[in-house]
C-alpha positions, -999 to 999 in steps of 0.1 A, spaced: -143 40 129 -163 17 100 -143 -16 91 -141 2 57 -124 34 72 -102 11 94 -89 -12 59 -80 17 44 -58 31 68 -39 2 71 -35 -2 37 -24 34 37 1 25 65 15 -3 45 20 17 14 34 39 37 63 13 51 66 -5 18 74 35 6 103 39 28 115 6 19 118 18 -19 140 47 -5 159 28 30 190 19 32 181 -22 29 196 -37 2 193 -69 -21 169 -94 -6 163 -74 28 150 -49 10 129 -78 -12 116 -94 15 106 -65 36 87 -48 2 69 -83 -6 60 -86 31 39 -53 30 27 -62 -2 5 -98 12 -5 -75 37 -19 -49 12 -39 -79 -8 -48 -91 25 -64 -62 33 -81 -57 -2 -93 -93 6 -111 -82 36 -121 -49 20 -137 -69 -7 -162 -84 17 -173 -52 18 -176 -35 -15 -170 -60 -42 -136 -74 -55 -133 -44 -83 -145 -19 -59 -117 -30 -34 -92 -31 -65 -100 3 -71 -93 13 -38 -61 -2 -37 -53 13 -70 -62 48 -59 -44 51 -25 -12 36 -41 -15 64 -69 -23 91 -38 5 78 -13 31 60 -29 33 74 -64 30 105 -54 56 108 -29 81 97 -57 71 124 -80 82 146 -48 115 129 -49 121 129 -84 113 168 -88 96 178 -122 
């Protein structure tokens, strides 16, 4: 697996946590704290993929994978 491929998916798995914390049971600054947590790790990771492809190229990335895995899930949950 590329670095690339690798910084994606772990982006993906944040998102992914930082999703369920949106929707868990933790409240007030639990819940704050675990959400803010995921989200240094997400610009972390762009950080890295930016070494990469280019700060706006890694922006986009983050940009698109948070429409495809957290915004989308919501829409899910919310219904039409």
């Amino acid at each position: 697996m590329s670095d690339i491929a690798r910084l994606r998916r772990q982006i993906i798995q944040e998102m992914e946590a930082m999703r369920h914390g949106f929707n868990g049971f933790a409240v007030g600054s639990a819940r704050h704290e675990f959400i803010h947590a995921r989200m240094q790790r997400i610009y972390d990771h762009q950080e890295h993929l930016a070494k990469y492809i280019g700060e706006n190229a890694a922006a986009t990335t983050v940009c698109e994978l948070y429409i495809s895995t957290v915004e989308k899930s919501q829409d899910k949950i919310s219904g039409p």
